[in-house]
N, C-alpha and C positions, 0 to 999 in steps of 0.2 A: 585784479581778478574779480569775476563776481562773486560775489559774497552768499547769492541763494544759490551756489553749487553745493548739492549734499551727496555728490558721487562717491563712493570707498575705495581708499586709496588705489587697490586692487585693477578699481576702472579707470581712477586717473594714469597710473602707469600703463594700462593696455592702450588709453588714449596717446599716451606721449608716444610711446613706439611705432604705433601708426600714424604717427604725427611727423616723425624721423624720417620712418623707413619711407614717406611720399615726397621729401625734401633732396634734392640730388646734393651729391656729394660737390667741394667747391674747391679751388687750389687755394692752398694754405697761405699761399705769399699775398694774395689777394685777401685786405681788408672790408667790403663787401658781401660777406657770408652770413648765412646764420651758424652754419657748423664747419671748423676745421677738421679736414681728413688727414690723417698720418699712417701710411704705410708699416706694416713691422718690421722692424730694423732702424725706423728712423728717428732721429733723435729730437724732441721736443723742443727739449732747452739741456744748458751745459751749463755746469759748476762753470762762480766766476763770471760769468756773461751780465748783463748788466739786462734786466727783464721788465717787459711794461705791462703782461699780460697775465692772468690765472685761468686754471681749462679748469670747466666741470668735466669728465670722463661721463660720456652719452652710453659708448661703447667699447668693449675692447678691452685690453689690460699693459699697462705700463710699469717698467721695472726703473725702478731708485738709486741712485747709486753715488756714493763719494768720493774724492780723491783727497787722505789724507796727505799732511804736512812729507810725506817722508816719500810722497809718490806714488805709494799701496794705496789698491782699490777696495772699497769696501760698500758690499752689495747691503741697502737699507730695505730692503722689501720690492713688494708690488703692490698695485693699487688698480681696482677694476672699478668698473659704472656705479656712481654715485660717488666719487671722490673727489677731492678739489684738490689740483697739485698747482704750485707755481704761486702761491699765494702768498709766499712773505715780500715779493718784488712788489704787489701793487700799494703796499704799505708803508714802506719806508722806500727809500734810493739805492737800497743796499744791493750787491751782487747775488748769481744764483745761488744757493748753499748746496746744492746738488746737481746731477744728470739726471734727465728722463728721460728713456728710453722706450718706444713705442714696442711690445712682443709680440701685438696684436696688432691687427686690424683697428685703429681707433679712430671714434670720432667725439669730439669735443665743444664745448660752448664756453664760446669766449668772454672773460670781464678784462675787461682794459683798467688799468691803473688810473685813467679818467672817469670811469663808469665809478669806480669806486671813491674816487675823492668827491662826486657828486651826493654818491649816496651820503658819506660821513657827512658832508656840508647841508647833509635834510637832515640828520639826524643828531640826541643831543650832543654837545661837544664833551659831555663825561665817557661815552661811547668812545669818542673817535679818540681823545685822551687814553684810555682802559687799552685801547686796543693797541695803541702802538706801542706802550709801554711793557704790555705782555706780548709784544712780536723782539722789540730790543730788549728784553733780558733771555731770552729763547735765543738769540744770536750770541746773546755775548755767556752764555752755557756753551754754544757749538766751538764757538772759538778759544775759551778755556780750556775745554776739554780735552785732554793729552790723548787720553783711549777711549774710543768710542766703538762699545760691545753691540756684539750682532743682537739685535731685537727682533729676529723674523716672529715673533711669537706673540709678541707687544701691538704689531704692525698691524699684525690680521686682526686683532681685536677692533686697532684703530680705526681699519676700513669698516669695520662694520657699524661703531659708533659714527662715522660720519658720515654713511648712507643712512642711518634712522634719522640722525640729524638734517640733513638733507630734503626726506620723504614728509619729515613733520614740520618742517618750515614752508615747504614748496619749494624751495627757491631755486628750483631747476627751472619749473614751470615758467618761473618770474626770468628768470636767466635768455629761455629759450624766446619768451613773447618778447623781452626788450632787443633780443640779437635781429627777434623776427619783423622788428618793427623799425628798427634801422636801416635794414634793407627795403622796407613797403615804401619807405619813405625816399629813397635814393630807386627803386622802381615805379613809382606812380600809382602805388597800391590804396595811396590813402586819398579821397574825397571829400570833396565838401555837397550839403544839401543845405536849401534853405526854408528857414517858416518865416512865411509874412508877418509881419504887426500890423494891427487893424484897426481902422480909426470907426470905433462904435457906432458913431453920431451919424455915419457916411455908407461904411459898407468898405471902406475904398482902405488899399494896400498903401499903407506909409514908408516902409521899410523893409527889411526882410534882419535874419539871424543866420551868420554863418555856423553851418554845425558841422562841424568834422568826422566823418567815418574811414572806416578800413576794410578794404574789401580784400578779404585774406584769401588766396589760391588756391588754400585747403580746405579751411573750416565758413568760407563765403564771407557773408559782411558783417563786424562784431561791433555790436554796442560800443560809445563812446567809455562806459561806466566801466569798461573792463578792459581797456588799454589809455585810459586817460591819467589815472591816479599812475598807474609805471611808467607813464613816462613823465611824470611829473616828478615822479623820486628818482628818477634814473637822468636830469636831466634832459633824456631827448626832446622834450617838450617844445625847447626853444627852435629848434631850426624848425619841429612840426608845425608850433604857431608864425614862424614867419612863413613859412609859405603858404598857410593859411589865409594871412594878413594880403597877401601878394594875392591869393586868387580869387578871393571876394572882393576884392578892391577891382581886380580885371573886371569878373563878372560884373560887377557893378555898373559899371561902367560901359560896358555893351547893352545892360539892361536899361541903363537912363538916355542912353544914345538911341534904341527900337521906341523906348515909348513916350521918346521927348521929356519926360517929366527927369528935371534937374532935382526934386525935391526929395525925390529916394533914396531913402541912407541905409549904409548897412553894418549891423551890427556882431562885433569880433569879438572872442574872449579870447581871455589872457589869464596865466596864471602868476601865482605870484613867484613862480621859480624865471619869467619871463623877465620879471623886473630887477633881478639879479644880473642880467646883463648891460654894463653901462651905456652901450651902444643903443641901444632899444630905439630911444627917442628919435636917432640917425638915421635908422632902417627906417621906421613909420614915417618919417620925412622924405624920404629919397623915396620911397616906390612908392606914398601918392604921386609924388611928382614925375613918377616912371609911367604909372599909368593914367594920369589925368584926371584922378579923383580926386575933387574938393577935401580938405580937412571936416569941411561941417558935414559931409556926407558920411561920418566916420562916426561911429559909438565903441568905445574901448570898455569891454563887459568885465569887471573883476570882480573878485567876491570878498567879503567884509574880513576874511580871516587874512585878505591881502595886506587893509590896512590896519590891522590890529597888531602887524608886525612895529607902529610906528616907526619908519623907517624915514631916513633924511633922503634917500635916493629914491625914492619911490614917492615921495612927497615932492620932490624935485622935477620930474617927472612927468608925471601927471598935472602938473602948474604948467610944465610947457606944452604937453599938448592939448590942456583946453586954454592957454595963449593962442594955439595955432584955429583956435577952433573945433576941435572934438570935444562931443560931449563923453561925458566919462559916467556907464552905468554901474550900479551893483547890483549884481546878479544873486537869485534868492536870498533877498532881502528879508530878514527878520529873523533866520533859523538857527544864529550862528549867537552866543553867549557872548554881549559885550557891551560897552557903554559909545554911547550916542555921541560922547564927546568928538570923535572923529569924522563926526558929518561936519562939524567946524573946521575942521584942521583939513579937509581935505579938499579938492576941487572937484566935488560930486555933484551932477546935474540931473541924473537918475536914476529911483528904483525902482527895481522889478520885484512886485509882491510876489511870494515864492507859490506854488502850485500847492502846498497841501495845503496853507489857508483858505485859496480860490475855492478847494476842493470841498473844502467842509465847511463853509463859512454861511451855508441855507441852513443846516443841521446843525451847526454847534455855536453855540455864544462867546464862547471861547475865541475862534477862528474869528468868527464875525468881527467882536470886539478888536482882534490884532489887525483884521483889516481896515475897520474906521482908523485907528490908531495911525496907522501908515499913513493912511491917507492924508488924515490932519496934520501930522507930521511934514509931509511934502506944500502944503498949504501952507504951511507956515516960512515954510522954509526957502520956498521956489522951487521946488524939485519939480522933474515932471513923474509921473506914476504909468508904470506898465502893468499890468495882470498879465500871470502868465498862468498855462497851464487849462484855458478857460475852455469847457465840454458842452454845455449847456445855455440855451436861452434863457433860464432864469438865471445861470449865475451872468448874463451878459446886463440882463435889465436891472438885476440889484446892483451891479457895477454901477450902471447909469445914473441909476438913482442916487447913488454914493457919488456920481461927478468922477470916478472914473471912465476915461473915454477912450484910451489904447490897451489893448490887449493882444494874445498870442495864445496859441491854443488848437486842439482838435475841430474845436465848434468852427474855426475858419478853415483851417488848413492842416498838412500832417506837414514834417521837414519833404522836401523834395529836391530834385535835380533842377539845374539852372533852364533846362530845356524843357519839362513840366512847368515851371514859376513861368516860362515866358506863355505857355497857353492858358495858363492862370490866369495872367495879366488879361491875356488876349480877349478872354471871354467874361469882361467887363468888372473885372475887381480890382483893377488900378484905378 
């Protein structure tokens, strides 16, 4: 989410509601939705059932209920908007420990027992330890337990602690954009635009940068900066970056085909929740060759906190696809706390000097200094050097004079559609 939002809670709830109330209702059997609807009277989940999923309550109010050893039922409460029901199943394997039963009208936001083994696996493993060990000993009390007394009084406290808990974490919000962004992505919601890189010395378009947007049905088209980081911890990330991978590779490929020039490469990021997948290398391979793009027409963008992970798969990886011919960038370069060591250990071909040194690098010595630095650094090294972020003709000329020669930026272009970039081209910047 973005981070300069200073709205009061107040507004973010009046937002979420008419954020709801414009979403149509979806059939429940269908995995496809942002919200499950449940009818009153019908039952959610049952004691015993063996469950993959946990509901936030959007809407509505849902009644608790158990079936002790002896057959007797015993009514545990209810739970209205802001509760989380269903949530010891996505933690362990274990069966339901209750009935839920819908008295209302409800609708709900789903976390799959996937979405959450993702989360644990971004987050530290003393976490994902803590948690299951305080979910199995909370079971093995239930099953202990010979009598278990009516707590309607306990209950309603509870719900209210875990609606503050809820409002003060966000994580509805977070809940509702990853369900809403699983579906953009299985409806064609999400786009790509692209920005040239510019070859100084010429004028002339070298490549271009895939940048991914969402053009949301509600609230229009939202920053990368505020659906990119959740779906990074939510996992979705991977299936978004492979089709990513798949549509600038197309578009690419129609653009080198209109302007004859085989020399245009295009530039994809990745994250490092991407390289967790062992297959990676497999896809990158089969859809160039699905759509006809070269290897060397390929830049795989990652960022330094990728390889800081030191990782054997990821090193692995990155060896075979600059064997195949990709060059392999890193993307703002220099921002991230860490030793230099792993420009040795890794198959790095290029960095992109990050945009706030570009930015202040006329006005501050500081900047300035980290960008000679970089530079000599890639000098030294064989790297090649991008400037990103570049607004101005002096910062183009002090580039030059520094013997940087590719850059990306306002001063040439904003991101665009593939159908804009082609009048781009058209009107003499290839």
């Amino acid at each position: 989410m973005n981070s300069g939002n200073n709205n009061s809670a107040a507004e973010q709830s009046s937002d979420l509601a008419v954020s709801s109330s414009l979403i149509p209702a979806f059939d429940p059997s269908s995995s496809l939705q942002v919200e499950k609807l449940y009818r009153a009277g019908e039952f959610i989940m049952s004691q015993g059932d063996i469950g993959d999923s946990a509901y936030f309550i959007q809407s509505g109010r849902v009644q608790i209920s158990l079936t002790r050893s002896d057959g007797s039922k015993l009514l545990m409460g209810q739970r209205g908007a802001g509760s989380l029901i269903g949530e010891m199943a996505i933690v362990d394997d274990g069966p339901r420990s209750a009935s839920v039963q819908a008295i209302e009208d409800c609708r709900l936001l789903e976390i799959t027992k996937s979405d959450f083994t993702r989360a644990l696996r971004n987050s530290s493993p003393i976490v994902g330890l803590v948690t299951r060990l305080i979910l199995l000993r909370y079971r093995d009390v239930l099953q202990r337990s010979d009598i278990i007394r009516d707590f309607t009084g306990m209950a309603t406290v509870l719900e209210q602690q875990e609606r503050v808990h809820a409002e003060e974490s966000r994580v509805l919000d977070l809940v509702r954009m990853a369900n809403e962004f699983r579906v953009a992505a299985a409806r064609q919601q999400l786009l790509l635009e692209y920005q040239p890189f510019i070859d100084m010395t010429t004028g002339a378009v070298i490549g271009f940068e895939a940048l991914m947007r969402w053009q949301h049905p509600v609230r229009g088209k939202i920053g990368p900066d505020q659906f990119i980081p959740m779906a990074e911890d939510t996992g979705l990330i991977v299936d978004a970056t492979r089709w990513a991978f798949k549509e600038a590779c197309t578009a690419l490929k129609r653009i080198q085909d209109r302007t004859g020039n085989r020399a245009l490469f295009m530039s994809i990021n990745f994250s490092a929740t991407d390289f967790d997948e062992p297959d990676l290398f497999d896809y990158l391979i089969s859809t160039l060759a699905e759509t006809g793009v070269t290897a060397e027409s390929v830049h795989l963008e990652i960022t330094e906190r990728l390889l800081l992970r030191k990782s054997e798969q990821v090193l692995r990886m990155l060896q075979q696809c600059r064997a195949q011919g990709m060059q392999v960038a890193i993307d703002d370069f220099g921002i991230a706390y860490s030793s230099l060591s792993y420009l040795h250990l890794y198959p790095v071909s290029i960095l992109k000097i990050d945009y706030s040194f570009i930015k202040n690098m006329i006005s501050d010595r500081t900047s300035m200094s980290l960008v000679k630095t970089i530079l000599s650094l890639c000098s030294n090294m064989g790297f090649k050097s991008i400037a990103e972020g570049v607004e101005t003709q002096d910062q183009v000329d002090l580039l030059l004079e520094l013997e940087c020669t590719v850059a990306q930026g306002y001063r040439f272009a904003k991101p665009m559609s593939e159908q804009a970039l082609m009048k781009f081209l058209e009107q003499g910047h290839g």
